[in-house]
N, C-alpha and C positions, 0 to 999 in steps of 0.2 A: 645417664649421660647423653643417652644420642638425643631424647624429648629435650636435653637441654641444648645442643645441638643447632637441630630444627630450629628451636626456637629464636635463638640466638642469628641465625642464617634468616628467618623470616625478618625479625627486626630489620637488619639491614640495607634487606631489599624495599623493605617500608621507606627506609631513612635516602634511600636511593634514589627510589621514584619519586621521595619527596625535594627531595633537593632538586632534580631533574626537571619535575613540575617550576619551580619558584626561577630557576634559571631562565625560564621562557617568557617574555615580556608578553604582555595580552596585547598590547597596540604599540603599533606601529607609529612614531612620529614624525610629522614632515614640515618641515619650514623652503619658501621659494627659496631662490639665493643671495637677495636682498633682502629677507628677513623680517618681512611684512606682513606674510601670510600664512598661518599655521593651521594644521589638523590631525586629528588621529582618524587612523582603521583599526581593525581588531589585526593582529601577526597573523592570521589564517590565510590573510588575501597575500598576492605576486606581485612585487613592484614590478611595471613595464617600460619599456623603451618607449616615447610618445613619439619618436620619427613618423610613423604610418600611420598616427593619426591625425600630426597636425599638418600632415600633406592631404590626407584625404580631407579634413576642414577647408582648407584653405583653397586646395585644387593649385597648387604652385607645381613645378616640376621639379624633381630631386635635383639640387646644386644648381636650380637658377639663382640670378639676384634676386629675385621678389624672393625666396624659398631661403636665402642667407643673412635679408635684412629682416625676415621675421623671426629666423634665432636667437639674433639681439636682441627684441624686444620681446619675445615672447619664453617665458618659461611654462611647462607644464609634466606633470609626471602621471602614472594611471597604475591601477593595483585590480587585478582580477581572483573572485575567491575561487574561479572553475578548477578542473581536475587537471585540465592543459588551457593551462592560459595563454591568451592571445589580445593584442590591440585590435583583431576584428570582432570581439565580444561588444565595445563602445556600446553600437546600436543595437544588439540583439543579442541576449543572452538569457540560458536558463538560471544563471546564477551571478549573483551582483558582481556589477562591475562601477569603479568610481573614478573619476576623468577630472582631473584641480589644472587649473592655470592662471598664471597672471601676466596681463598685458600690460605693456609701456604705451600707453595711447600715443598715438600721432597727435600735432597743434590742429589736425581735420577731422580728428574722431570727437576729441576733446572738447570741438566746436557745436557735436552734434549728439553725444551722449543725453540718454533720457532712460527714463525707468524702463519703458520699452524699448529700446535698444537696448538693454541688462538681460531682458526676459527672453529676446530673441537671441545672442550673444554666440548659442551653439547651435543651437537647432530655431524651426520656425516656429515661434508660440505666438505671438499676436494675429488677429487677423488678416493685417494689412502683408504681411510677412508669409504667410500661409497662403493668400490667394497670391501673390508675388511668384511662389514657389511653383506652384499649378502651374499657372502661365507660361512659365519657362519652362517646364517639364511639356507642356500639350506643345509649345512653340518646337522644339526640337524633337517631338514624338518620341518621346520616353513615358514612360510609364511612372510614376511616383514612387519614389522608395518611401515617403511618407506618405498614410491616408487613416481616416475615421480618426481625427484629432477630439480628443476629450479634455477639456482642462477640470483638474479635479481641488486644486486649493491655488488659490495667486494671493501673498500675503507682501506688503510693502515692509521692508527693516528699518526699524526705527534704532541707531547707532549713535554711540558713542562719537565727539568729535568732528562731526558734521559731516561724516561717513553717510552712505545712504545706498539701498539695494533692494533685492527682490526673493521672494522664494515661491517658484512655482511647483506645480505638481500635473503632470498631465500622460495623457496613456496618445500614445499612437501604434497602428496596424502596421508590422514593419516584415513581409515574407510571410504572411497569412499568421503572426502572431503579436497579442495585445502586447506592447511593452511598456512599463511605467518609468518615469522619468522623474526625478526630484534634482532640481538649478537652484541652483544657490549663485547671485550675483551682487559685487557688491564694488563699488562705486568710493575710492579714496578718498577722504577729505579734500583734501589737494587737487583732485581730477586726473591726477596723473598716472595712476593705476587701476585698471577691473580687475578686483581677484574673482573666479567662477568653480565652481562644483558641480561636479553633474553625475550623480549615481542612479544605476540602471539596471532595472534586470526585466522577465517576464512580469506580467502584473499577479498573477498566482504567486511568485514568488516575494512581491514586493509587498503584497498584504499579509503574507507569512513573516515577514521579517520586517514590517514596519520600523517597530521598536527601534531595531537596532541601527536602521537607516537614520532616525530621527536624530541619534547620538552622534552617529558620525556628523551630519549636516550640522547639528548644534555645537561641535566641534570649530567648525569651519570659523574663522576670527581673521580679525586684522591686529598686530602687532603692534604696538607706539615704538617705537627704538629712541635710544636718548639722543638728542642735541636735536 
């Protein structure tokens, strides 16, 4: 009786852990709030507040106008897989961090949108953009929080819809460590939207987990909605 018992109590805990396991979704899924732009992460990673980082992007001050008319037009959210997650992982982290947003262009950006404005969108990846960055950094004697810029793959998206974008890949030196960067930009049929992805971690860690960066970014889509 009692082996039968045991046994019976093992099953259980089998049927327990197994239920437990299925209850837990593998990815996370996110659409903006207009419903344009979709992706998954694996449920491992931390959804974040993106306030502190689309101030640090922007350089707006907390509750000016410039910092309240880009609420309106700008959505974005950020999910960290660290052990204490934080929006200052963005640029520098030992463990992947991923950064999506979509902009409502202005009739000025709209005017002047190009493949390389997609590729530079959050950080500096072209040339002209990069030496741009120097200059302003030597002109007010600061030192560079970016340097040793490597581009490791710049691939153009060829989409559905007359959709059109970029996917680069490049490593920059950020507090004396290599960090790999994968941008996903992508340019609305319409003109009226950039959806962007930007996942990040150490480069040691970025070639360790390729893979599974690859799925989130191929993830990365534009919606049709009806009418």
């Amino acid at each position: 009786m009692a082996e039968k018992t045991r046994a019976l109590i093992a099953l259980m805990v089998a049927v327990l852990t197994l239920s437990a396991c299925a209850g837990q979704p593998e990815f996370t899924y996110v659409r903006d709030e207009s419903g344009t732009t979709y992706f998954k992460v694996p449920s491992t990673f931390t959804q974040l507040n993106t306030s502190p980082i689309e101030l640090f992007l922007s350089g707006d001050q907390p509750n000016s106008q410039a910092a309240m008319l880009r609420a309106q037009r700008v959505w974005s959210t950020a999910f960290d897989q660290a052990a204490e997650p934080s929006a200052g992982h963005l640029l520098r982290s030992q463990d992947p961090f991923v950064y999506a947003t979509v902009h409502q262009l202005t009739e000025e950006q709209r005017d002047t949108i190009s493949l390389n404005r997609l590729r530079d969108f959050v950080l500096p990846v072209t040339k002209q953009v990069r030496d741009l960055y120097t200059q302003q950094a030597a002109a007010t004697g600061q030192t560079p929080m970016f340097s040793d810029f490597e581009l490791i793959n710049d691939e153009i998206l060829t989409l559905d819809d007359g959709a059109r974008g970029v996917r680069v890949r490049f490593n920059y030196q950020i507090g004396g460590q290599v960090q790999t960067f994968d941008h996903t930009a992508i340019l609305h049929e319409k003109g009226a939207t950039v959806s962007v992805m930007l996942i990040g971690c150490q480069s040691v860690c970025f070639v360790r987990r390729a893979s599974e960066f690859d799925q989130i970014a191929s993830s990365f889509k534009l919606l049709r909605l009806p009418g």
